[in-house]
N, C-alpha and C positions, 0 to 999 in steps of 0.2 A: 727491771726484772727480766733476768733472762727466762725461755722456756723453749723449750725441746719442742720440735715438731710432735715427738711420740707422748707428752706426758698430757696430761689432764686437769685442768681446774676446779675438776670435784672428783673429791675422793671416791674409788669402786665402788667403797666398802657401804658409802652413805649414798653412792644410788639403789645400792643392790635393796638396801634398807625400804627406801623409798618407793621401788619398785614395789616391795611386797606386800607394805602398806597398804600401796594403791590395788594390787591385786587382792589381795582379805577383804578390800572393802567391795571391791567389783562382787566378790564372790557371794558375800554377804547380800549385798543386793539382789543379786539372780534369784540365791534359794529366796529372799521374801517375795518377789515378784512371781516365784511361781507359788508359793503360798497363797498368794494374794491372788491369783489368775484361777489357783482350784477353789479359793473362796468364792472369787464372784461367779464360778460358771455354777456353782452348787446353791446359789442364791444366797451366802451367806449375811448376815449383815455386819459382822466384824469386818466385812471384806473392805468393804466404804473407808473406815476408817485405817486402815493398814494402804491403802490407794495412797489417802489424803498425807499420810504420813510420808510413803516413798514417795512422791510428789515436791514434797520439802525437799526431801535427802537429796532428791537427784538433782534438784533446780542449786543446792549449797555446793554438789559436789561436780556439777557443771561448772560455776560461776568461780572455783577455788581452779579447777582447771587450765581455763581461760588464761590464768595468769602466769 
């Protein structure tokens, strides 16, 4: 297989994709983390459970990272 110094072995178009995924999901996380940061300063107790939940999230979407 020949290949160009200048081409690429992933398509733009499916990292551009990939990126944005990844960025919706970052984003998504923030605004609950600060949900979850005005719950617990306000003593909430949903706050607990929205913790225990982005705790998961972050530890799958660490671990999906990694690789």
């Amino acid at each position: 297989m020949n290949v160009s110094p200048n081409s690429s072995l992933v398509d733009p178009h499916v990292l551009g994709v990939i990126f944005i995924v990844f960025g919706a999901i970052s984003l998504a996380l923030g605004v609950a983390n600060l949900v979850m940061a005005y719950g617990l300063w306000k003593g909430k107790g949903w706050a607990w459970t929205i913790s225990i939940i982005l705790l998961f999230i972050g530890i799958a979407v660490d671990i999906i990272s990694l690789q």
